[in-house]
LOGU-91435 format. One record per residue: residue in one letter; residue number from 1; x, y negated, z negated of N, C-alpha, C, O, CB in turn. Coordinates in steps of 0.02 Angstrom, whole numbers, padded with zeros to 5 digits, m for minus. Each point is the difference from the previous one (the first is absolute). Glycine has a CB too. Layout:
A; NUM; X; Y; Z; X; Y; Z; X; Y; Z; X; Y; Z; X; Y; Z
...
This chain:
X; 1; 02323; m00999; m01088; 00058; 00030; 00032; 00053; m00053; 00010; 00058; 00009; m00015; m00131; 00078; 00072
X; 2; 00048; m00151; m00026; 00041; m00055; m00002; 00034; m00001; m00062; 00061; m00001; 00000; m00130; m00057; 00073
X; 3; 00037; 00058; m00128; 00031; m00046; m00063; 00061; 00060; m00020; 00053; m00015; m00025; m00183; m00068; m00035
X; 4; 00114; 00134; 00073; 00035; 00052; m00015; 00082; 00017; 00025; 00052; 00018; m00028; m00175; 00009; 00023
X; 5; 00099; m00045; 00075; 00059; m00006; 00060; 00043; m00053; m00024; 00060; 00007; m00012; m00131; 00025; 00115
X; 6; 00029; m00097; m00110; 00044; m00064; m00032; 00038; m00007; m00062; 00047; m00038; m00011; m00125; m00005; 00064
X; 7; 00047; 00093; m00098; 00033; 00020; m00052; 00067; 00029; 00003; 00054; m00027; m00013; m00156; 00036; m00017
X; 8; 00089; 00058; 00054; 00064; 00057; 00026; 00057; m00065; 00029; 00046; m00017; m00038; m00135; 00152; 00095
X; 9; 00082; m00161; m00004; 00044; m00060; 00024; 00032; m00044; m00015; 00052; m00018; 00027; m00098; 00036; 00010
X; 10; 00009; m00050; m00098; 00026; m00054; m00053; 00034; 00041; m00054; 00046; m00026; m00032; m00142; m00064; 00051
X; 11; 00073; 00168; m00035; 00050; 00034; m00057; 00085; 00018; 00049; 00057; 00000; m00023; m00191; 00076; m00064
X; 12; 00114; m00063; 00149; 00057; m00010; 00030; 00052; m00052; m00003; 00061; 00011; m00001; m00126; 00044; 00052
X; 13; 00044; m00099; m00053; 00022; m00081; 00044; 00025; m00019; m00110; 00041; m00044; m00014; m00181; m00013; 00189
X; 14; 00114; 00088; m00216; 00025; m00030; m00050; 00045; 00059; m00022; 00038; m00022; m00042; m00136; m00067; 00013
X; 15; 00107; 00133; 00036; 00041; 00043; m00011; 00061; m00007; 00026; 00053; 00010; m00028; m00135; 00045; 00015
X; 16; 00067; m00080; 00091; 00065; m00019; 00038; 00041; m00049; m00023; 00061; m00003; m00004; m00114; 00034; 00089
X; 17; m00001; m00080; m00102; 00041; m00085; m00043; 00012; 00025; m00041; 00045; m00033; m00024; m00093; m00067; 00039
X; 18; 00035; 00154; m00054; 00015; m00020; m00097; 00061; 00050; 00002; 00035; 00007; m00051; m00176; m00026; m00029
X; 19; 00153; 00055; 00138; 00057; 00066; 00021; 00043; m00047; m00011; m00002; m00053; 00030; m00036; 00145; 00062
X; 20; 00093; m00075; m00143; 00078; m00035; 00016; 00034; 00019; 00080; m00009; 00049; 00036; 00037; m00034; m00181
X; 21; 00007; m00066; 00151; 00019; 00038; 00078; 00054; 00030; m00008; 00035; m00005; 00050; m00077; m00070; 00025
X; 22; 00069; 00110; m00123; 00043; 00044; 00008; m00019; 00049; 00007; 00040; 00046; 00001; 00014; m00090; m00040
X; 23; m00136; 00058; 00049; m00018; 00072; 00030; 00016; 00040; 00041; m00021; m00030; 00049; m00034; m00005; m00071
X; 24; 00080; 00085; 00044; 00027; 00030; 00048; m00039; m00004; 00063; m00060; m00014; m00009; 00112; 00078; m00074
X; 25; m00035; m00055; 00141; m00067; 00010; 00072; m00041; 00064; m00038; m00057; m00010; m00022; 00141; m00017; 00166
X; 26; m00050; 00094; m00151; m00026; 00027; m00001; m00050; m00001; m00060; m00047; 00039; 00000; 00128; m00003; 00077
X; 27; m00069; m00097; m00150; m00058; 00002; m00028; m00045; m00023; 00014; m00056; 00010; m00025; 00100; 00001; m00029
X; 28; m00026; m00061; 00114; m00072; m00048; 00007; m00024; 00026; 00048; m00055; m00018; 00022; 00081; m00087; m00057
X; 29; 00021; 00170; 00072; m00062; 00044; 00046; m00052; 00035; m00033; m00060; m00002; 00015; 00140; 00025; 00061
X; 30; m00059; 00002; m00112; m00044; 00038; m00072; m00059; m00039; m00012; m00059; 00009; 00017; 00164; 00029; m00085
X; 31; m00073; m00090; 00030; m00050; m00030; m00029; m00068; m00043; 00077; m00059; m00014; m00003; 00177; m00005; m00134
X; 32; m00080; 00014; 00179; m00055; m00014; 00056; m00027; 00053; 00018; m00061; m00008; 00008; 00108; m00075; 00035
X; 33; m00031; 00130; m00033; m00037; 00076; 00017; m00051; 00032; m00059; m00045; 00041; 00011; 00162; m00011; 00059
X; 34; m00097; m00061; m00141; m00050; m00002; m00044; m00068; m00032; 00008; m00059; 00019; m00005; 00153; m00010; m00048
X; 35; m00054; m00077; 00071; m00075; m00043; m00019; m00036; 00019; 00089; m00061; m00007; 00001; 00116; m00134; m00114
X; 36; m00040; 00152; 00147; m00017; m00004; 00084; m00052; 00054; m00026; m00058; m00014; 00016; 00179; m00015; 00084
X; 37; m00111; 00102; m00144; m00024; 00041; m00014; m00052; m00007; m00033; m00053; 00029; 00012; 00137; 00006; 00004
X; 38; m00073; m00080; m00067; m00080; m00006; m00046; m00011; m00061; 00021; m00032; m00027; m00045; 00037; 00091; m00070
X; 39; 00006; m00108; 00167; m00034; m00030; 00049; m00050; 00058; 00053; m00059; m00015; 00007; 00169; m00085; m00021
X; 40; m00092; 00146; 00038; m00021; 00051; 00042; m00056; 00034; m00052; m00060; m00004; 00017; 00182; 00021; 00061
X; 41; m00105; 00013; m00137; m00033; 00045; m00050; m00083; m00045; m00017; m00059; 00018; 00000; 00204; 00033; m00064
X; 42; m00102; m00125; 00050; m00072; m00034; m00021; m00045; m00019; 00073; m00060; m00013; m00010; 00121; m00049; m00112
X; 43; m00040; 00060; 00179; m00042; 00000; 00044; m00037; 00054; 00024; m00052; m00017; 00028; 00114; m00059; m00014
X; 44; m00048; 00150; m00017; m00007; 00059; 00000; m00057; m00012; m00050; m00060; 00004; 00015; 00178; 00052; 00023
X; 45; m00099; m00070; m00093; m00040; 00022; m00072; m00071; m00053; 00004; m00049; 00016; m00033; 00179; 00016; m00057
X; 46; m00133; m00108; 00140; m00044; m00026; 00017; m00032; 00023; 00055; m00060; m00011; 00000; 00105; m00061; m00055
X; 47; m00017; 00107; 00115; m00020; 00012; 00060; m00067; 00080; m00034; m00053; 00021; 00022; 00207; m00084; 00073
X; 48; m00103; 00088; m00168; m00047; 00075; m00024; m00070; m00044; m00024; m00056; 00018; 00020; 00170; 00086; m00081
X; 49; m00104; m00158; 00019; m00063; m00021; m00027; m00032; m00026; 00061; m00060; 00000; m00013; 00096; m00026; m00107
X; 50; m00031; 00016; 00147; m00056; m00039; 00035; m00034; 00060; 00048; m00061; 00003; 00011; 00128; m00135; m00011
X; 51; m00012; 00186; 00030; m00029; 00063; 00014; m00080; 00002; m00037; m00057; m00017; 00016; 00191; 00075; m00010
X; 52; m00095; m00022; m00072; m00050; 00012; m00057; m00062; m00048; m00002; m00051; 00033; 00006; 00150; 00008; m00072
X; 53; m00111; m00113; 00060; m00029; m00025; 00007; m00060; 00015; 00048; m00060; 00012; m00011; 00152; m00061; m00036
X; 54; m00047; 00043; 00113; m00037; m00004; 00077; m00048; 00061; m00006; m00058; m00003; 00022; 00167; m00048; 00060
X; 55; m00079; 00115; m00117; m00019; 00065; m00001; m00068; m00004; m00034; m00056; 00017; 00021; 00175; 00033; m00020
X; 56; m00104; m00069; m00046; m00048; m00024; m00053; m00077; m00014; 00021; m00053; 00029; m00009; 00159; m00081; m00040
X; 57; m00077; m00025; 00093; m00064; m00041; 00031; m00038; 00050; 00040; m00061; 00012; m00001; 00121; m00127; 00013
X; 58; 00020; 00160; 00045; m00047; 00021; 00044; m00079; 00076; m00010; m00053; 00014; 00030; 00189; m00072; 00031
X; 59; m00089; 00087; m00130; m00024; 00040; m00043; m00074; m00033; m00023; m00052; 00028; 00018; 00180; 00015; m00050
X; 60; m00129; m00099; m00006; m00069; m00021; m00018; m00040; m00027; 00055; m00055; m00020; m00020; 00096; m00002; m00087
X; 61; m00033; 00015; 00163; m00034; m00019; 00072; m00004; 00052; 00030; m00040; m00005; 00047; 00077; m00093; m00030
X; 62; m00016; 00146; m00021; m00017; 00070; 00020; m00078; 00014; m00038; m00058; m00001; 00019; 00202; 00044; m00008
X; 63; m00101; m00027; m00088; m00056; 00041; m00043; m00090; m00060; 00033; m00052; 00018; 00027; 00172; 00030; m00185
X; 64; m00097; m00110; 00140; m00075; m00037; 00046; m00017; 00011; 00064; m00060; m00008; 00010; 00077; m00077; m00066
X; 65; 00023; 00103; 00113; m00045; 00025; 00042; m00011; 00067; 00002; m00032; 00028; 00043; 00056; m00113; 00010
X; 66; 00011; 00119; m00114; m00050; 00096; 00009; m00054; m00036; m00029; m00052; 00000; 00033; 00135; 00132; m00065
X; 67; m00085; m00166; m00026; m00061; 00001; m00018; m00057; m00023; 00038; m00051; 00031; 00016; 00109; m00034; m00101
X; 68; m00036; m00070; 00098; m00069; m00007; 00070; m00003; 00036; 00053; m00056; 00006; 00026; 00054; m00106; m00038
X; 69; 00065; 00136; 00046; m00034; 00059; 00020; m00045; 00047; m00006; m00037; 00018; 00045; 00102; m00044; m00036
X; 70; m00064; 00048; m00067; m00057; 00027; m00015; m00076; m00019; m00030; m00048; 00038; m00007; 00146; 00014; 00006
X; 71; m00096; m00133; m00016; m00046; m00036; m00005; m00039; 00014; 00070; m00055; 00026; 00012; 00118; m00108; m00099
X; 72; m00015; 00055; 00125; m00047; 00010; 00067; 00018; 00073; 00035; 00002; m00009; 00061; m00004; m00131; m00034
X; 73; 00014; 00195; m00041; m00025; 00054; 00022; m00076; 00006; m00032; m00048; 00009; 00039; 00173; 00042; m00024
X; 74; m00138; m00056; m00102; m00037; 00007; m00032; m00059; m00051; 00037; m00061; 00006; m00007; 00148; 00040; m00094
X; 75; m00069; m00072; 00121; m00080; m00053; 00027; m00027; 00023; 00052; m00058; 00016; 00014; 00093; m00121; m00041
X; 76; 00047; 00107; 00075; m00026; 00035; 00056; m00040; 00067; 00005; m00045; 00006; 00040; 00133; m00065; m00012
X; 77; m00068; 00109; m00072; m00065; 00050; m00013; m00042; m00004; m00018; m00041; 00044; 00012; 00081; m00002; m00021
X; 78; m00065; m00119; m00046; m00068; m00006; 00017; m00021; m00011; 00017; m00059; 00013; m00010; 00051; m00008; m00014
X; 79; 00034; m00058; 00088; m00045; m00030; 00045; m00003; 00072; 00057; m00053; m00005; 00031; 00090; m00150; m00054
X; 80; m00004; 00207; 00042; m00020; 00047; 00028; m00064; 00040; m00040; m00054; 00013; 00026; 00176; m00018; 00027
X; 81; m00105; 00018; m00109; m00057; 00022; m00028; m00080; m00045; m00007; m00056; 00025; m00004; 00164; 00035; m00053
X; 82; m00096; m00113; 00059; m00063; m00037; 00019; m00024; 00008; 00072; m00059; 00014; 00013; 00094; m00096; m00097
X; 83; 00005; 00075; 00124; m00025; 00023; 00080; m00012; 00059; 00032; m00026; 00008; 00054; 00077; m00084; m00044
X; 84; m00022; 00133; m00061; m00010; 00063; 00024; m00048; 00023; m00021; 00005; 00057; 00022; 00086; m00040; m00010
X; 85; m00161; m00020; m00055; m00051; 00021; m00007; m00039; m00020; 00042; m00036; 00038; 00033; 00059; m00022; m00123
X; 86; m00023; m00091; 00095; m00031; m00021; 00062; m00024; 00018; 00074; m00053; 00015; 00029; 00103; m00064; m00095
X; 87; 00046; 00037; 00086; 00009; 00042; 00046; m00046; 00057; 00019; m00044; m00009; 00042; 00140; m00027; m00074
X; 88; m00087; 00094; 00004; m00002; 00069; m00012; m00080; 00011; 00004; m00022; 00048; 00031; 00141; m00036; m00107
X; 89; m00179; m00075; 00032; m00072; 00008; m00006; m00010; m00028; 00081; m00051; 00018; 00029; 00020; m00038; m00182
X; 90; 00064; m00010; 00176; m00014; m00046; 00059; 00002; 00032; 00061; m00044; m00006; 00042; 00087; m00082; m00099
X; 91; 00021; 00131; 00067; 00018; 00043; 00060; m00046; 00078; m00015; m00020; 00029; 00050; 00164; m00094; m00034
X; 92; m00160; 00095; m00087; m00052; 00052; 00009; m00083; m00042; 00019; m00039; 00039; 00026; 00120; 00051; m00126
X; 93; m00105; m00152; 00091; m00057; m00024; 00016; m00004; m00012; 00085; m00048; 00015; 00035; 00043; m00065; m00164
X; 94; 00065; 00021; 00150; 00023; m00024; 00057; m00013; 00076; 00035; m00041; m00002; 00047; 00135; m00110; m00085
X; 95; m00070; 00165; 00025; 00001; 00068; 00031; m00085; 00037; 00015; m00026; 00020; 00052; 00160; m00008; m00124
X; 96; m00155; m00016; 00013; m00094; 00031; m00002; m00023; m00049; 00027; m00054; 00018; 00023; 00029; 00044; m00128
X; 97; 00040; m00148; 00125; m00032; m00033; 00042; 00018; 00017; 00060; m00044; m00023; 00037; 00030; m00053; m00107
X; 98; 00067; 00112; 00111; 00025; 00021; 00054; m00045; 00049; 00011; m00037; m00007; 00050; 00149; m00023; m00061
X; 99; m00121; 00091; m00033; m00017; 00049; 00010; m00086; m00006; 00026; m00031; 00026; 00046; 00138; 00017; m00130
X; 100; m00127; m00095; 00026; m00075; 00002; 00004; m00013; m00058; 00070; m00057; m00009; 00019; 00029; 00038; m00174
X; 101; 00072; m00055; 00181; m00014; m00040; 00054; 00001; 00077; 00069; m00047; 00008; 00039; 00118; m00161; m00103
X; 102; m00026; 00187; 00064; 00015; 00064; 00026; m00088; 00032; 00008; m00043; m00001; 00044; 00191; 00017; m00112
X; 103; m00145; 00004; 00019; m00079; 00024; m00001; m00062; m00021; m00002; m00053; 00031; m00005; 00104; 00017; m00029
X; 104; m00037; m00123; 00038; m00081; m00043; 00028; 00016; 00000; 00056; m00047; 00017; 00035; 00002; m00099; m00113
X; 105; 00097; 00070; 00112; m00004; m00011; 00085; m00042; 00061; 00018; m00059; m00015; 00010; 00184; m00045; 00019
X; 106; m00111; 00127; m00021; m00049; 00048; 00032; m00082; 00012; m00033; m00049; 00022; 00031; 00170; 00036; m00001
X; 107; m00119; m00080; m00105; m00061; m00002; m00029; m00035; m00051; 00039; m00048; 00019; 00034; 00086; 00018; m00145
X; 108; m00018; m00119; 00113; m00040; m00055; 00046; m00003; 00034; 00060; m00058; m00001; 00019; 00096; m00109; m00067
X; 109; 00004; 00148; 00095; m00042; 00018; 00051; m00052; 00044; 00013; m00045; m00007; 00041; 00123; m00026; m00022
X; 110; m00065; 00086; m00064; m00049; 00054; m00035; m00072; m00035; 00001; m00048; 00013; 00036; 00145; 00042; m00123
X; 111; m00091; m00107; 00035; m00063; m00036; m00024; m00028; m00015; 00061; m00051; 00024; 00025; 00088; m00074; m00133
X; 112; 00011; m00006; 00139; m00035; m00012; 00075; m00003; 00023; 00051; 00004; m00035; 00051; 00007; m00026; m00077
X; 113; m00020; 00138; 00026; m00019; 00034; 00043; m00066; 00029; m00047; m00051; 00007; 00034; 00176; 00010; 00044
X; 114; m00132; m00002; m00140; m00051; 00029; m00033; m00061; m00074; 00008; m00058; m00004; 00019; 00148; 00107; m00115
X; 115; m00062; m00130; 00082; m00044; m00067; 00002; m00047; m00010; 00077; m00058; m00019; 00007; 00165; m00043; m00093
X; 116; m00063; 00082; 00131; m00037; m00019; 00080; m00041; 00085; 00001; m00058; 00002; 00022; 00180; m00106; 00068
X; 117; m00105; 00140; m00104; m00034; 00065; m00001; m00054; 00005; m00029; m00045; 00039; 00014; 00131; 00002; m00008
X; 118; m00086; m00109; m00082; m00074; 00018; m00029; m00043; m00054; 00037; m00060; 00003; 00010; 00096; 00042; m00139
X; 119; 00012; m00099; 00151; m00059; m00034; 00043; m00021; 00026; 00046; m00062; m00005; m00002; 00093; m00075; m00017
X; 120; m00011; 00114; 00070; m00012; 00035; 00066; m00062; 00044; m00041; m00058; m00008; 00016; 00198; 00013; 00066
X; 121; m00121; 00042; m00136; m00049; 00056; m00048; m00053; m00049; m00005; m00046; 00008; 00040; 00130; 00073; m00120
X; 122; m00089; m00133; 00038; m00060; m00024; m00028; m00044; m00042; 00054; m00059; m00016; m00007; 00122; 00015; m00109
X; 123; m00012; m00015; 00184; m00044; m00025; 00073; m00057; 00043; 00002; m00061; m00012; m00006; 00161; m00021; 00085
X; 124; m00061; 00097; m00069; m00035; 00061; 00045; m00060; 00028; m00067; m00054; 00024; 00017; 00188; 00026; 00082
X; 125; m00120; m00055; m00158; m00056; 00009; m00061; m00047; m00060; 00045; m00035; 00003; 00051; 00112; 00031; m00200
X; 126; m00062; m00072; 00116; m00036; m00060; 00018; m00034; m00006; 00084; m00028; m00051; 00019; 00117; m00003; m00116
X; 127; m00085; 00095; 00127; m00009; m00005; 00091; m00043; 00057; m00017; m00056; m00006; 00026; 00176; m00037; 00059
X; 128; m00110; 00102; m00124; m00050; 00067; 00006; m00042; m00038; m00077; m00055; 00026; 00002; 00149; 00118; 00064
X; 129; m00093; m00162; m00088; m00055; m00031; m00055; m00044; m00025; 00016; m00056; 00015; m00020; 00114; m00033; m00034
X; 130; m00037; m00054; 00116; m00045; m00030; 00030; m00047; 00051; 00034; m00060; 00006; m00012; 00137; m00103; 00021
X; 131; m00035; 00139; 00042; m00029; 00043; 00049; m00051; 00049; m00041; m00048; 00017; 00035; 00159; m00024; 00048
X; 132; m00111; 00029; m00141; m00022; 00074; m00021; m00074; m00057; m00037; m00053; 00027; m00018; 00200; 00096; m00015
X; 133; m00137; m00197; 00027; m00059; m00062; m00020; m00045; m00006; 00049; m00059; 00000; m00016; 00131; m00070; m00041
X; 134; m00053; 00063; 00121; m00032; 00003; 00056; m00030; 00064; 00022; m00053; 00004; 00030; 00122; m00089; m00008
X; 135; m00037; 00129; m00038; m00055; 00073; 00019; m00047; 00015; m00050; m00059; 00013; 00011; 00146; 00049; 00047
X; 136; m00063; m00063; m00110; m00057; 00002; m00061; m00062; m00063; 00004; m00049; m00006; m00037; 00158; 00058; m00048
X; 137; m00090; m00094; 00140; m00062; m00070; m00011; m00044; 00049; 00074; m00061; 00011; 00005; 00147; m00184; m00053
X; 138; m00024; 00197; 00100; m00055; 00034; 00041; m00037; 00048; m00029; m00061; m00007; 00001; 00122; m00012; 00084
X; 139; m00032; 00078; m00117; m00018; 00056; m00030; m00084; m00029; m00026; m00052; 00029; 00018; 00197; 00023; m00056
X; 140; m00143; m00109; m00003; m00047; m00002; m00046; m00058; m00037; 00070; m00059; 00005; 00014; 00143; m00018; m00167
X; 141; m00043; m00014; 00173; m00050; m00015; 00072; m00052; 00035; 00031; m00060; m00011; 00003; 00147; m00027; 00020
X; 142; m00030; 00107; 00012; m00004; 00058; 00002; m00084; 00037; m00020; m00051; 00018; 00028; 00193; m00038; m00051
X; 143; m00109; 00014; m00050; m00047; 00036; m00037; m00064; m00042; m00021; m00050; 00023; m00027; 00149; 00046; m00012
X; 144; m00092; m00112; 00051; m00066; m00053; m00021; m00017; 00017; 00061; m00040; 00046; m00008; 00063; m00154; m00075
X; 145; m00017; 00097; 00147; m00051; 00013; 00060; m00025; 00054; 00018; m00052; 00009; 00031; 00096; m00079; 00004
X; 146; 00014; 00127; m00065; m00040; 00063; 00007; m00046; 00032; m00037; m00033; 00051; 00013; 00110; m00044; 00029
X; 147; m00078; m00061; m00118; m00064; 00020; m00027; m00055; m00034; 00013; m00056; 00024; m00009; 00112; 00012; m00064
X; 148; m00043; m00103; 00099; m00068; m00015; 00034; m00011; 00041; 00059; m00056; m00005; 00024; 00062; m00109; m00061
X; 149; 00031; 00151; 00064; m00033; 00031; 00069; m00025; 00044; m00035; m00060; 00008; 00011; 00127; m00025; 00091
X; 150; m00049; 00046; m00135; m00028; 00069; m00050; m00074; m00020; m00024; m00050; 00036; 00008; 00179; 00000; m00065
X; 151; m00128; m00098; 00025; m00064; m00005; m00041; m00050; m00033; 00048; m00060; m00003; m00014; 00118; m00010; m00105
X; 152; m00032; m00010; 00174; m00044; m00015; 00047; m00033; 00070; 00036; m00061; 00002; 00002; 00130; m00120; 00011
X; 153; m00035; 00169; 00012; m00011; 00064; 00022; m00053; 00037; m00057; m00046; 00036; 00018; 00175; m00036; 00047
X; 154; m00117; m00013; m00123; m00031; 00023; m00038; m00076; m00016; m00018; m00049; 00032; m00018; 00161; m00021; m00003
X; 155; m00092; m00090; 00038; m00072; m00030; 00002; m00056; 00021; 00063; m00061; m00007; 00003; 00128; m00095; m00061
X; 156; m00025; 00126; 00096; m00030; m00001; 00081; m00028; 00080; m00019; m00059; 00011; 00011; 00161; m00103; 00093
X; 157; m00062; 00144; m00131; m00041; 00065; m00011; m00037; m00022; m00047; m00057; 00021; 00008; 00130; 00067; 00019
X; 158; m00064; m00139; m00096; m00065; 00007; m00038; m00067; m00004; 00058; m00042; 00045; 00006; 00106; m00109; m00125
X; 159; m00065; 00012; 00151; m00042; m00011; 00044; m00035; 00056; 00038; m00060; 00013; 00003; 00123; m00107; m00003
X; 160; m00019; 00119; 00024; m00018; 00052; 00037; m00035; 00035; m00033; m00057; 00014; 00021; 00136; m00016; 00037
X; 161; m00049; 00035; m00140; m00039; 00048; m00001; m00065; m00039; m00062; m00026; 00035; m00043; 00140; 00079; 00084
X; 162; m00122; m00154; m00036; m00055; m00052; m00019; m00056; m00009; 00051; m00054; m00016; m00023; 00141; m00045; m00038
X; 163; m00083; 00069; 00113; m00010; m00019; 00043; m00043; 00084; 00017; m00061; m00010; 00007; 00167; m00110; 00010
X; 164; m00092; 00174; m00011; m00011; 00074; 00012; m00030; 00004; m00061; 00015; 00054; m00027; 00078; m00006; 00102
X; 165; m00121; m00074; m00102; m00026; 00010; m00059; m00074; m00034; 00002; m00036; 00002; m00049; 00158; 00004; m00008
């Protein structure tokens, strides 16, 4: 833009020297309102390129961050998709471990109340087992002495009628 500007200025500045000076004012207003103009035109016409340029850059630095934008949208869904199966097996396992913790609490007390009930049950087996051991040792007691009284009685009528004889 410089060299451009410096140009326009020096075509001035030699136009003015190489102007005979019998130019009129009003030609050398002309002719300064010329060159002032494509002094103006070529700065315009540098101020458009570099527009263009800038546009340019900002255009291809755009198009690179849609694209890594979507590089990393694209990752980022798979790293959701890697955590969301997970997830998902973890919080339904996490849930039937809730549930089944839910339903051992009243089962463990269940148990340990069934549990003291069969002990208390198998005391009282065990208390009438002993007991029904002990009558059957009398029973046979019992019955062993009453057959010696029997066979003693019996011996005493053999006698007798051994004896009447």
């Amino acid at each position: 833009m410089t060299t451009q500007v410096e140009q326009a200025h020096m075509t001035v500045k030699v136009k003015n020297s190489s102007s005979p000076s019998h130019m009129t004012k009003e030609d050398r207003d002309e002719e300064m309102t010329r060159s002032v103009l494509a002094a103006f035109h070529a700065r315009e016409e540098e101020i458009e390129r570099r527009k263009i340029e800038v546009r340019d850059k900002v255009q291809t630095q755009l198009g690179r961050v849609e694209e890594e934008t979507k590089r990393l949208a694209l990752i980022r869904e798979e790293l959701e998709g890697l955590h969301d199966p997970m997830r998902k097996e973890v919080a339904i396992v996490r849930k039937r471990i809730d549930i089944i913790n839910r339903d051992l609490k009243p089962l463990g007390i269940t148990c340990q109340k069934k549990e003291k009930e069969y002990k208390e049950a198998l005391e009282a087996f065990t208390d009438k087992n002993r007991e029904k051991g002990q009558l059957i040792a009398k029973l046979v007691e019992l019955v062993t002495e009453s057959e010696k009284m029997r066979l003693k009685k019996l011996e005493e009528l053999s006698k007798n009628i051994d004896s009447l004889h």
